[in-house]
MARFIMAR-678732 format. One record per residue: x, y, z of N, C-alpha, C, CB in turn. Coordinates in pm, 1 decimal. Glycine has a CB too. Layout:
{site {X,Y,Z},{X,Y,Z},{X,Y,Z},{X,Y,Z}};
...
end
This chain:
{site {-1485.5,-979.3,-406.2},{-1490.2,-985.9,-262.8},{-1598.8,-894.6,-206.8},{-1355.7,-949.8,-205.0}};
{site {-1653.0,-828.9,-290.4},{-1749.6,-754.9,-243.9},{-1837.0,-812.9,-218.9},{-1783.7,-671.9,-301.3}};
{site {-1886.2,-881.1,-305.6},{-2026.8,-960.4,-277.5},{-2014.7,-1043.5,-128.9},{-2058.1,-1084.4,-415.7}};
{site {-1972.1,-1097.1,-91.2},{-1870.1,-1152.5,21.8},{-1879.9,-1112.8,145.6},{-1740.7,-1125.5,-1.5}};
{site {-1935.0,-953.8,123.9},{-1957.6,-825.2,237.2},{-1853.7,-829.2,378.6},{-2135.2,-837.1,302.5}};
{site {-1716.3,-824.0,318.1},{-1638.5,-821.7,389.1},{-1661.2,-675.3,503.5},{-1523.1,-838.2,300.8}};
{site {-1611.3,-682.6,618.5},{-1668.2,-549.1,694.1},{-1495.5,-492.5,693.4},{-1768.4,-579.8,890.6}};
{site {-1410.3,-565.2,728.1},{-1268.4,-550.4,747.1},{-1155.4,-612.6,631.5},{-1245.9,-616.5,881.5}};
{site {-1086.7,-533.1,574.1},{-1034.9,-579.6,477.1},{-894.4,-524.5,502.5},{-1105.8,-548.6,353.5}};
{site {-781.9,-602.4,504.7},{-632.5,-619.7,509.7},{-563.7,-615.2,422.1},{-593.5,-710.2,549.2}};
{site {-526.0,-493.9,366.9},{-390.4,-489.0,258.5},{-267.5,-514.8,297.0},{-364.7,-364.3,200.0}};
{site {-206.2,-605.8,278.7},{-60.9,-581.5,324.1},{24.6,-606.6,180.0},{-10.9,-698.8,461.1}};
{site {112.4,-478.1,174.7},{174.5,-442.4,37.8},{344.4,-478.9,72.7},{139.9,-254.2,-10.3}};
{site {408.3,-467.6,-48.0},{566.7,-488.3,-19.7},{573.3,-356.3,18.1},{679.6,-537.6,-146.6}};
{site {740.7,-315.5,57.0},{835.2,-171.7,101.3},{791.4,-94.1,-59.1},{1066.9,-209.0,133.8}};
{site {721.0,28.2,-5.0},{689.8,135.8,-78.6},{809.7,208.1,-129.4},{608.2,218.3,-4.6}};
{site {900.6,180.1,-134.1},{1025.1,257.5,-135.1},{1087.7,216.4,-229.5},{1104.8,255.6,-26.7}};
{site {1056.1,103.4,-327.8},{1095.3,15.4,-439.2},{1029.7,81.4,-553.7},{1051.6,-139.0,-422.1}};
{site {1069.8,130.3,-656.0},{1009.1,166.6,-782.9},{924.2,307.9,-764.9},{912.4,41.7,-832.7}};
{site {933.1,377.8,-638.6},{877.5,455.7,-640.2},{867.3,613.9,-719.8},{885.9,440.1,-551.4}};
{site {952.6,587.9,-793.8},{977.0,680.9,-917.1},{908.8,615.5,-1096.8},{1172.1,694.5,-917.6}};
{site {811.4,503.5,-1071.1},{727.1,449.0,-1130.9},{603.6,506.2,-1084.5},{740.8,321.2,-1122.7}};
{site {564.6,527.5,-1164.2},{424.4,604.3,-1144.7},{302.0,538.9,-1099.4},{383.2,660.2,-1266.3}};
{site {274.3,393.5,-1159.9},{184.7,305.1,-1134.8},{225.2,232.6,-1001.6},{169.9,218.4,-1251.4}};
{site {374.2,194.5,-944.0},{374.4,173.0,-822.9},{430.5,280.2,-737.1},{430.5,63.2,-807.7}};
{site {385.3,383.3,-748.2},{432.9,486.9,-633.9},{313.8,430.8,-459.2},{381.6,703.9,-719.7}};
{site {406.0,500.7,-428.1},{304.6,507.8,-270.3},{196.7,554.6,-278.1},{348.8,590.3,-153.2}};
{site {168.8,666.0,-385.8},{31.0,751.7,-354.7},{-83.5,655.6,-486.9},{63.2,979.4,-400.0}};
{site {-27.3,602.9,-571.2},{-57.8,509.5,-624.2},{-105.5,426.6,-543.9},{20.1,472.1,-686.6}};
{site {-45.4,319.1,-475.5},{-95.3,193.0,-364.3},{-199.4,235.9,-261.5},{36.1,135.6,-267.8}};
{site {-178.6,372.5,-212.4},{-209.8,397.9,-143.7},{-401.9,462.9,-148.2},{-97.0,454.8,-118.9}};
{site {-368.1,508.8,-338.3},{-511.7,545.4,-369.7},{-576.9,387.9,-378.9},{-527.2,647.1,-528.3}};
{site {-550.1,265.5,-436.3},{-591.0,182.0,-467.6},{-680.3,147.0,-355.3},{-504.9,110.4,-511.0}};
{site {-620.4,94.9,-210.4},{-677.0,81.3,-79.2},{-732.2,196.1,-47.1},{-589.1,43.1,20.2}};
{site {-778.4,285.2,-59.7},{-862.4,366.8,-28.1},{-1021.7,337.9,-137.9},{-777.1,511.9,-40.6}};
{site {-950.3,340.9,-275.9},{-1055.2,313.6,-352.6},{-1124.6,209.8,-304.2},{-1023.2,293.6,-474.7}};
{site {-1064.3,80.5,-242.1},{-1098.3,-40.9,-217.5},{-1197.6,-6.1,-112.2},{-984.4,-135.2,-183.3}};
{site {-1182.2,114.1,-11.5},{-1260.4,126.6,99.9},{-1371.6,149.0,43.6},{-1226.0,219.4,195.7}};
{site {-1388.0,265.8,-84.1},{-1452.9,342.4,-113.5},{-1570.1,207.5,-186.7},{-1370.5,466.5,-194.1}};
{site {-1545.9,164.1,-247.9},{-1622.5,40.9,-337.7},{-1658.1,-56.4,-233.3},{-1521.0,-41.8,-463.0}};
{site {-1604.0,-90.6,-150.6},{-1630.8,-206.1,-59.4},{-1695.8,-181.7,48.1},{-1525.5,-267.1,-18.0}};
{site {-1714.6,-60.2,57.9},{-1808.6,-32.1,195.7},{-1735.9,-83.5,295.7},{-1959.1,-101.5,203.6}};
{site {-1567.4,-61.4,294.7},{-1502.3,-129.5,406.3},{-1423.0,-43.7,486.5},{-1420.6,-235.8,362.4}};
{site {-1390.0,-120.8,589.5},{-1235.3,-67.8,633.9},{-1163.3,-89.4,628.7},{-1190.4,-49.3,703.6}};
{site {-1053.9,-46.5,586.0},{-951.4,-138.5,523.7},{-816.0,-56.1,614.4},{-947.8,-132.0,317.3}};
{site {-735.1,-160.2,619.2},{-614.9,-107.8,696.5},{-491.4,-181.8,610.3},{-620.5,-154.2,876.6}};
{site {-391.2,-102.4,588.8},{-298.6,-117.2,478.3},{-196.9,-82.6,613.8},{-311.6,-5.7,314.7}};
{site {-47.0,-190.8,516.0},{72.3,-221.1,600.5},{147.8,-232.9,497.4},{75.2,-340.8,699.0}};
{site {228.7,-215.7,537.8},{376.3,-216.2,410.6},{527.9,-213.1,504.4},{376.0,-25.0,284.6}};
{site {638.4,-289.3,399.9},{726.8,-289.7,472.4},{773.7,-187.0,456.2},{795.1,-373.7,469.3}};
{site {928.6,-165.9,520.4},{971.3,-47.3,563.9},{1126.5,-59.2,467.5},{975.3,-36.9,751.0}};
{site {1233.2,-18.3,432.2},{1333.6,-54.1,409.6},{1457.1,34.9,413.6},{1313.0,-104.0,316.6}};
{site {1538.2,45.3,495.5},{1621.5,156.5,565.4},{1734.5,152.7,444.1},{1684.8,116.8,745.8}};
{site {1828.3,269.7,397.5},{1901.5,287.8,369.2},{2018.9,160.3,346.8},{1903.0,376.8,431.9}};
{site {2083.3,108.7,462.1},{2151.8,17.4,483.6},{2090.7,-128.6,371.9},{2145.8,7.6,647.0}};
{site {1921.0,-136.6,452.4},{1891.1,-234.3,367.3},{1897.5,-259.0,207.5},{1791.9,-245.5,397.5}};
{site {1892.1,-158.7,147.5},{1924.6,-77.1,20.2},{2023.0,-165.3,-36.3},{1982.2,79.3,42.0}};
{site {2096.5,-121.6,34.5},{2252.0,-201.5,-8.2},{2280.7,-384.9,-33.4},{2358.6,-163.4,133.8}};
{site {2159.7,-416.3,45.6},{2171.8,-590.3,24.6},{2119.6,-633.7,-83.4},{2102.8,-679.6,127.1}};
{site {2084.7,-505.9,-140.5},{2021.2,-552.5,-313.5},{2081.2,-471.6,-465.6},{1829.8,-505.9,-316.0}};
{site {2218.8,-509.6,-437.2},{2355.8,-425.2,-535.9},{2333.6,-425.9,-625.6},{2490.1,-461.2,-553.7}};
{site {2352.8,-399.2,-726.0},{2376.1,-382.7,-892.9},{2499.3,-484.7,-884.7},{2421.2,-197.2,-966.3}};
{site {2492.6,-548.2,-1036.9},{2619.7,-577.7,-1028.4},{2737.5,-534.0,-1009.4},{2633.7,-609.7,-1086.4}};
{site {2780.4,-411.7,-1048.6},{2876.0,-366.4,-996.6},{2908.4,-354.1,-862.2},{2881.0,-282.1,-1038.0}};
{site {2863.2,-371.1,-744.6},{2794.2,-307.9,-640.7},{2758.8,-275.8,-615.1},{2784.1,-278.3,-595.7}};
{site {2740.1,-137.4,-679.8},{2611.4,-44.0,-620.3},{2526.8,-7.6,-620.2},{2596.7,18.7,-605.4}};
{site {2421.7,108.7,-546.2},{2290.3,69.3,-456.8},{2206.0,31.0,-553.8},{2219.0,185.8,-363.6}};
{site {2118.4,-20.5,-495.3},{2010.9,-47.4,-634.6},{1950.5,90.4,-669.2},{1865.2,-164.4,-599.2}};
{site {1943.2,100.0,-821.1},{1852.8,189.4,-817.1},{1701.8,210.4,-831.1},{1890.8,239.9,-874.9}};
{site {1640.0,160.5,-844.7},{1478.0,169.4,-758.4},{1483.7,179.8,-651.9},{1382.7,65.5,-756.9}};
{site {1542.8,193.4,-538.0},{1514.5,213.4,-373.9},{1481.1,392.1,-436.9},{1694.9,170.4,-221.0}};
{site {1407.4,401.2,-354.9},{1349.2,565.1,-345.4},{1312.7,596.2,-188.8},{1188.0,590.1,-449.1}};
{site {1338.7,519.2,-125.3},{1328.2,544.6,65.7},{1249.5,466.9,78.2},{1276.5,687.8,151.1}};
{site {1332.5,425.1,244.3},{1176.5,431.3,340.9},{1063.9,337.7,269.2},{1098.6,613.9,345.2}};
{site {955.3,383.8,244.3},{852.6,267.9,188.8},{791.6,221.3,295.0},{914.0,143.9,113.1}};
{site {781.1,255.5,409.5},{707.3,258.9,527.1},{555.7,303.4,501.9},{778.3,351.5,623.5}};
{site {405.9,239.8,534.5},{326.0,290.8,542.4},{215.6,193.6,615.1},{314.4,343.5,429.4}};
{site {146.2,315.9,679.9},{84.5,212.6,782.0},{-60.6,313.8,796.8},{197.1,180.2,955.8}};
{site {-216.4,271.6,758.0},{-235.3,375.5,710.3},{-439.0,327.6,779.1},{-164.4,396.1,517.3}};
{site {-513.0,328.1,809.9},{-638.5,281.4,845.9},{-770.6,361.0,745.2},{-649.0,313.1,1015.0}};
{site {-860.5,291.3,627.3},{-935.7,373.7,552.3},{-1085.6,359.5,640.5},{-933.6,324.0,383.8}};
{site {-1163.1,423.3,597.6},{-1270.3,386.1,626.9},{-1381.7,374.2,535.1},{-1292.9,447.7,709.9}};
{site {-1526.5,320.6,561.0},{-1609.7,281.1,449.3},{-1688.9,370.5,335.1},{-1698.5,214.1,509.0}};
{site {-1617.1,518.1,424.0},{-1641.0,616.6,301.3},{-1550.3,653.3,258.6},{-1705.2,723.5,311.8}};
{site {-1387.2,599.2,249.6},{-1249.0,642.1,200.9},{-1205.5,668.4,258.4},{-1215.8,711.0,131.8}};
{site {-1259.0,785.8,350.0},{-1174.0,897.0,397.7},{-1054.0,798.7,499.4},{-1283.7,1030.4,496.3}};
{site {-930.0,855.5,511.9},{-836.3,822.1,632.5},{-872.7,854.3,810.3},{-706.1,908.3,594.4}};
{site {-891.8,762.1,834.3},{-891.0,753.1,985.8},{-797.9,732.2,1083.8},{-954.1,677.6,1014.2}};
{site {-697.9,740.3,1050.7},{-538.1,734.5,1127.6},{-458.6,865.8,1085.0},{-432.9,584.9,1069.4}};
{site {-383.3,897.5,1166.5},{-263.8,1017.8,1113.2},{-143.0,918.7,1022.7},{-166.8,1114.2,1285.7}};
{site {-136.0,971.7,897.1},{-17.0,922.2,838.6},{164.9,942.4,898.5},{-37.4,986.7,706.5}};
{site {203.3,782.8,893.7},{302.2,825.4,965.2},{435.8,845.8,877.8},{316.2,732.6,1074.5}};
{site {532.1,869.3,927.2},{669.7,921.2,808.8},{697.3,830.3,755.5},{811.8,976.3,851.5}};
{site {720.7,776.1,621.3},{754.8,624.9,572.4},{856.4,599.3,582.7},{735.6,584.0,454.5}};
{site {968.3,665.2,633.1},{1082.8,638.1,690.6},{1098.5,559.4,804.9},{1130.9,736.3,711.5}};
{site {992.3,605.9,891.7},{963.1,535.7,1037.9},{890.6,425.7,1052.8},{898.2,614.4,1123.7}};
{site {950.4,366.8,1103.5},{858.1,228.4,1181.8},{761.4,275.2,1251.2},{935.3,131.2,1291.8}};
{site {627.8,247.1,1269.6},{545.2,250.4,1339.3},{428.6,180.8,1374.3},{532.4,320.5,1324.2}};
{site {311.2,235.0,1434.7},{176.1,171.7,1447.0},{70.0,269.9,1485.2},{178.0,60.2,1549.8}};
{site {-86.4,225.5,1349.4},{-123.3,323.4,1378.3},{-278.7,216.6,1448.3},{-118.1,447.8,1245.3}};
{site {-342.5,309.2,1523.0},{-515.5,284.6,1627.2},{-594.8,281.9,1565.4},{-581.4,382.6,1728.4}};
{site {-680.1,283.3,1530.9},{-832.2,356.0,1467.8},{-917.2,260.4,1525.5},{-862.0,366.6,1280.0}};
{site {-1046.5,338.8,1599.1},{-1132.4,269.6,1657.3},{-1228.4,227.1,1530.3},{-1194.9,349.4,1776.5}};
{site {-1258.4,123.9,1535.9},{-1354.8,110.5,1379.5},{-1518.6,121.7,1430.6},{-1327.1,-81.2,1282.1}};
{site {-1619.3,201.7,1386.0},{-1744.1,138.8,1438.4},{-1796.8,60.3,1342.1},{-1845.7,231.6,1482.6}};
{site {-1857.5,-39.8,1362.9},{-1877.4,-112.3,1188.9},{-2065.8,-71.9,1179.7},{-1831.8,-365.3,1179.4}};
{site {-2105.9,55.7,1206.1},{-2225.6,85.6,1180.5},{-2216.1,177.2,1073.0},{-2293.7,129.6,1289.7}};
{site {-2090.3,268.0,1035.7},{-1988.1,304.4,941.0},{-2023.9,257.5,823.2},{-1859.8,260.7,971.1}};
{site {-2051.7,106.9,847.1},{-2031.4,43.7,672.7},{-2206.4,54.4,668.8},{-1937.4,-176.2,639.0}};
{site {-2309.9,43.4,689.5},{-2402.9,62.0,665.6},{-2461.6,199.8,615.0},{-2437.7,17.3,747.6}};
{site {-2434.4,264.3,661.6},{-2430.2,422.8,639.7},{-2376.7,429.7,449.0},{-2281.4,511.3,779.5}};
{site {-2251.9,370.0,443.9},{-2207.2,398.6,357.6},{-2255.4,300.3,248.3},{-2088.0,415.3,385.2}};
{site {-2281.4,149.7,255.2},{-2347.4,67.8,178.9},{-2465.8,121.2,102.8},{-2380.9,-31.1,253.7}};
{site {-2536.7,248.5,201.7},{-2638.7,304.2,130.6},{-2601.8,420.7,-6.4},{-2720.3,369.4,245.4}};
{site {-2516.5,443.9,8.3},{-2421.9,531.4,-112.5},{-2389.5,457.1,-246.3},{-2265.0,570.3,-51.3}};
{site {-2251.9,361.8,-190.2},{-2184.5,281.5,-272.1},{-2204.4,117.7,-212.6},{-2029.5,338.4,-277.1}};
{site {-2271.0,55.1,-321.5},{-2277.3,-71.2,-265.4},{-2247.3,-172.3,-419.8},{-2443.8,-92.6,-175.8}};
{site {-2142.9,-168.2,-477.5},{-2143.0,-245.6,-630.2},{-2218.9,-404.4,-616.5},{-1954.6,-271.3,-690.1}};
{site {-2224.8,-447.5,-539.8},{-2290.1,-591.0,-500.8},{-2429.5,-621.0,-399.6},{-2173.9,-662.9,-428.2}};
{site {-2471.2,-468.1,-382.7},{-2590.0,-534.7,-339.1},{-2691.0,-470.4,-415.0},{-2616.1,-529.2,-189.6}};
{site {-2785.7,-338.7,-346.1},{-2911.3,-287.0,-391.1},{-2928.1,-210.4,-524.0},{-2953.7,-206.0,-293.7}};
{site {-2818.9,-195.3,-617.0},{-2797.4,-185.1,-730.0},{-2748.2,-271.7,-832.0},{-2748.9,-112.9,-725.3}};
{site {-2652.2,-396.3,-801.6},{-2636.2,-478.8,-847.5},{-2713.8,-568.7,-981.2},{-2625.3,-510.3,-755.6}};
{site {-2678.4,-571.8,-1068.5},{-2755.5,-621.4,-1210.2},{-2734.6,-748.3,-1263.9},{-2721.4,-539.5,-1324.8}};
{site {-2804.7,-858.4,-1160.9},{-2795.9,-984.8,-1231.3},{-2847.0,-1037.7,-1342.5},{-2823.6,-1054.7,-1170.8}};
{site {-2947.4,-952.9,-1408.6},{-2990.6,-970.0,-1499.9},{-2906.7,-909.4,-1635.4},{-3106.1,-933.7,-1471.6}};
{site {-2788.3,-857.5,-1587.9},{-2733.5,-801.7,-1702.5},{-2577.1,-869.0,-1690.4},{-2745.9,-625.4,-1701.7}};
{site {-2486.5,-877.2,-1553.2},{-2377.8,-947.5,-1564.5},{-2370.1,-1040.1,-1436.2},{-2261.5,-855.5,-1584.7}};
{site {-2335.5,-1155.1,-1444.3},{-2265.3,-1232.6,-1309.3},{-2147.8,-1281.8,-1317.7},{-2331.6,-1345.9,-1260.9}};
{site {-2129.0,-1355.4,-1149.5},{-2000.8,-1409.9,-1155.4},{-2025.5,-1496.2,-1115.6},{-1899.1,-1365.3,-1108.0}};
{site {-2002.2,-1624.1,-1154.0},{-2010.5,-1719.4,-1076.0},{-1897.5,-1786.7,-1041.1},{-2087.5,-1790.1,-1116.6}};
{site {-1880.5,-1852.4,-901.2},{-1758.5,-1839.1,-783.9},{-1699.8,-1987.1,-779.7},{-1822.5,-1788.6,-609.8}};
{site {-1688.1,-2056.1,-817.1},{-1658.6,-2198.9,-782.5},{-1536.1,-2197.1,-650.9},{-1598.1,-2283.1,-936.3}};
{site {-1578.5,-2207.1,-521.7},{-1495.5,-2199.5,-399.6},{-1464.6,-2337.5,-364.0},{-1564.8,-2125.3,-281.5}};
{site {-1500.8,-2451.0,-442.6},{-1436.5,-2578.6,-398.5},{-1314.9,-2595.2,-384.9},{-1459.8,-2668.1,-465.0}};
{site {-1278.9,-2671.7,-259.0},{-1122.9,-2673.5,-261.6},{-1072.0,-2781.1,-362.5},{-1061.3,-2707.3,-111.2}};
{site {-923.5,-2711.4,-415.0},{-893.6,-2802.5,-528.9},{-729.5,-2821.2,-503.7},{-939.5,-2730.8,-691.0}};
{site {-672.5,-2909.8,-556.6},{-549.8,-2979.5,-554.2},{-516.7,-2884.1,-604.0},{-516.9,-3106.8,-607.5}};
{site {-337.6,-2761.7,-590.7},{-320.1,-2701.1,-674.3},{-224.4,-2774.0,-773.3},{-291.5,-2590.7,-627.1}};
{site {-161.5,-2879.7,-732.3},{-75.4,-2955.7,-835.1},{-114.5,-3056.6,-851.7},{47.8,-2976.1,-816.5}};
{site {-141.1,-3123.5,-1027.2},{-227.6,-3302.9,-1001.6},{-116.7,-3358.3,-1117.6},{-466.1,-3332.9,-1068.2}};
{site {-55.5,-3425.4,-1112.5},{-17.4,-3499.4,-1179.4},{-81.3,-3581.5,-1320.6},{9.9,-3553.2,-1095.2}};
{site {-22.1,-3536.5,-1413.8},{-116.9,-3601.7,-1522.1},{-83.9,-3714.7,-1508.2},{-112.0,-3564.6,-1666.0}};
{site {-12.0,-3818.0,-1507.7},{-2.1,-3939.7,-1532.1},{-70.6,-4011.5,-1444.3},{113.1,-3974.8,-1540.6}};
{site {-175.0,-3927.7,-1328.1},{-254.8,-4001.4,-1208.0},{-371.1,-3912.8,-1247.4},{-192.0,-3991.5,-1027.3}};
{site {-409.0,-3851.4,-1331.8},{-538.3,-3802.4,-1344.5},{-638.6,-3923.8,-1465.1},{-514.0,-3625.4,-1406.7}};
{site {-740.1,-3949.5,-1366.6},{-828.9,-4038.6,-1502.5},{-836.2,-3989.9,-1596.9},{-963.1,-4072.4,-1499.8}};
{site {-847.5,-4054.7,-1687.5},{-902.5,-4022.6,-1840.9},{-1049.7,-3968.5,-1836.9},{-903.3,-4166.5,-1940.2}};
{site {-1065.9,-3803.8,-1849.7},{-1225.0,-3781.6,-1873.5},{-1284.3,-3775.7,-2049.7},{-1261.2,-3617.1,-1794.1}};
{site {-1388.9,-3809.2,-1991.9},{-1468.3,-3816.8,-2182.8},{-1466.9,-3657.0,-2243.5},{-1694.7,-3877.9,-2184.4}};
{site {-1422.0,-3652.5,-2337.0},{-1412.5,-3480.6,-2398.2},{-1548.3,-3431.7,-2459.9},{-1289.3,-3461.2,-2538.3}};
{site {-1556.8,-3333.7,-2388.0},{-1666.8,-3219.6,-2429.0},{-1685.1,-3129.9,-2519.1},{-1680.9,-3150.0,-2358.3}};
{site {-1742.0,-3150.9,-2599.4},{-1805.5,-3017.2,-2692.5},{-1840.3,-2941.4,-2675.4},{-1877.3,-3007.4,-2753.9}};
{site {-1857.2,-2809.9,-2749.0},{-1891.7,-2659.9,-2723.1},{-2033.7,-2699.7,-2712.6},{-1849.7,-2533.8,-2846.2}};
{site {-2060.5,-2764.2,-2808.5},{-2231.2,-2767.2,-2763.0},{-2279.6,-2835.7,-2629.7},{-2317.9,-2851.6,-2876.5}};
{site {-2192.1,-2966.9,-2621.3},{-2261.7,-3034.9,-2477.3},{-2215.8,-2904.5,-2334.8},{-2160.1,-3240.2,-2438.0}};
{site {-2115.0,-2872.2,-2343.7},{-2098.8,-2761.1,-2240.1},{-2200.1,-2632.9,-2232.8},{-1962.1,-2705.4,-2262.9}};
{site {-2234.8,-2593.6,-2343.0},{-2307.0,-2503.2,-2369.4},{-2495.0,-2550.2,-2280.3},{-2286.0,-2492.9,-2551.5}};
{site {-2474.7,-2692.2,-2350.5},{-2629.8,-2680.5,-2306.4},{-2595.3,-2686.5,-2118.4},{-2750.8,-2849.4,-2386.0}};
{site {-2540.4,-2775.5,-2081.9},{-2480.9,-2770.3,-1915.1},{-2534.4,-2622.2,-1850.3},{-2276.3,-2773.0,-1908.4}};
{site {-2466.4,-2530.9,-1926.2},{-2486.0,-2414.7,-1909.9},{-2628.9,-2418.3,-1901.3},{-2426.1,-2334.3,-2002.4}};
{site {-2695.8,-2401.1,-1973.7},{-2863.6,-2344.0,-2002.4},{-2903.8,-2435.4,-1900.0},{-2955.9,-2368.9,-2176.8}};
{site {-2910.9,-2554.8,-1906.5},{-2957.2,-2640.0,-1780.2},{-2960.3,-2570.6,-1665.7},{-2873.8,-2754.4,-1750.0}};
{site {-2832.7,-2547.6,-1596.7},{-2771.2,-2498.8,-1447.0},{-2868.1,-2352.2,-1447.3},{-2556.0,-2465.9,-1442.0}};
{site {-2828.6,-2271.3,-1571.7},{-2939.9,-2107.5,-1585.8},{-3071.4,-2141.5,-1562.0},{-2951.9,-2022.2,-1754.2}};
{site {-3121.9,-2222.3,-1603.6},{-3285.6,-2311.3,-1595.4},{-3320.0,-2325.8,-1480.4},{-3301.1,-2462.1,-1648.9}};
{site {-3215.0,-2410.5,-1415.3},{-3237.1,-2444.9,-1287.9},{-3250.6,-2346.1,-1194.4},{-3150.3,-2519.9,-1250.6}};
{site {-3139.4,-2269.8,-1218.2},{-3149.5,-2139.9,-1091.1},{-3271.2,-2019.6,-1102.3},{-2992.1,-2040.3,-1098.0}};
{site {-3293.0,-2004.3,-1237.9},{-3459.2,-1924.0,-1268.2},{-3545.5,-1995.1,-1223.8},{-3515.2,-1898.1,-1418.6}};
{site {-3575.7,-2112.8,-1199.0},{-3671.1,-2175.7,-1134.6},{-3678.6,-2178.6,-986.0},{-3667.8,-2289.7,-1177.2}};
{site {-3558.5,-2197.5,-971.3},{-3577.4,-2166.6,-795.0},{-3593.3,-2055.5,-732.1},{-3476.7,-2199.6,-719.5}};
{site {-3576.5,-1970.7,-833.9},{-3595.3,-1830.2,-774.6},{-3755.3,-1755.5,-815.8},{-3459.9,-1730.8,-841.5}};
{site {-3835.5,-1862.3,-869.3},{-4005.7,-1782.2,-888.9},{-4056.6,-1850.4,-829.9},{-4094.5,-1764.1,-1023.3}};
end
C-alpha cells in the first residue's frame, strides 16, 4: 500500500482487551504496529478499536460459566499517528469510550517522504518488484461453470514472463 501513496490510512482493530496478556497481541503491540505503519508509510494513520466493559466479558463464558479468561479490560483505543510516528492525539483511558481530534496537515507527509519513503526515491526495481493484479475478480466460481482452459507449462509460463519483462524494458528506454 505504500506504493499507492496513501496520505491517510485507517486502522480499525478488534477490543484490545482480548488476549492482552499475549504478548504479540497486547495493546502496546497493535499499537506499535500502526505507528510503525505511520513511520514506513509516510502516513497518518488513525487507529480505533473496540471497547469491551466488564459486563460484556461475561457474554463470552467458559463453559462452566465463567468469565472468559483472555478479557484483560477495557481494550478501548483511539489513538491519531503521524507521518513521522510520533502521536498526535492525547491517549485516552482504554476503559473509556471516547474521541480523539488531530488536525492533520498533509504537507507533514512530504517532509517526511524525504526521510522514509520504502516505495519511492530509494526504491529498487532493479533488484525486487511486485506486481499488483487489481482486476476485479469473482470471489466464488463454480467449477462445473468454469471453461475448460488449455494447461500450461513451466516453460510456456516462464517465457510469458520474459515477454511481459521485454515489453516493459522497452517502454521504459
Amino acid at each position: 500500500m505504500y506504493a499507492q501513496n496513501e496520505q491517510i490510512h485507517v486502522a480499525g482493530w478488534p477490543c484490545l482487551g482480548i488476549l492482552g496478556n499475549v504478548p504479540a497481541l497486547s495493546p502496546e503491540s497493535i499499537m506499535a504496529c500502526s505507528q510503525t505503519y505511520a513511520l514506513e508509510g509516510s502516513a497518518f494513520v488513525i487507529t480505533a478499536t473496540q471497547i469491551m466493559s466488564d459486563d460484556g466479558a461475561l457474554k463470552f463464558p467458559t463453559a462452566d460459566g465463567g468469565p472468559t479468561p483472555v478479557y484483560t479490560g477495557g481494550g478501548g483505543y483511539a489513538r491519531v499517528y503521524g507521518p513521522h510516528s510520533s502521536l498526535i492525539t492525547e491517549p485516552l483511558d482504554p476503559t473509556e469510550e471516547g474521541i480523539v481530534y488531530a488536525d492533520l496537515d498533509l504537507a507533514d507527509i512530504d517532509l517526511a517522504k524525504n526521510t522514509v519513503d520504502p516505495a519511492g526515491h530509494y526504491a529498487r526495481a532493479d533488484v525486487t518488484r511486485l506486481i499488483f493484479d487489481d482486476t476485479p475478480r469473482t470471489p466464488v466460481i463454480r467449477h462445473s461453470t468454469m471453461p475448460k482452459a488449455p494447461t500450461q507449462t513451466q516453460s510456456s509460463l516462464e517465457a510469458q514472463w520474459d515477454e511481459a519483462s521485454e515489453a516493459e524494458a522497452s517502454a521504459h528506454v
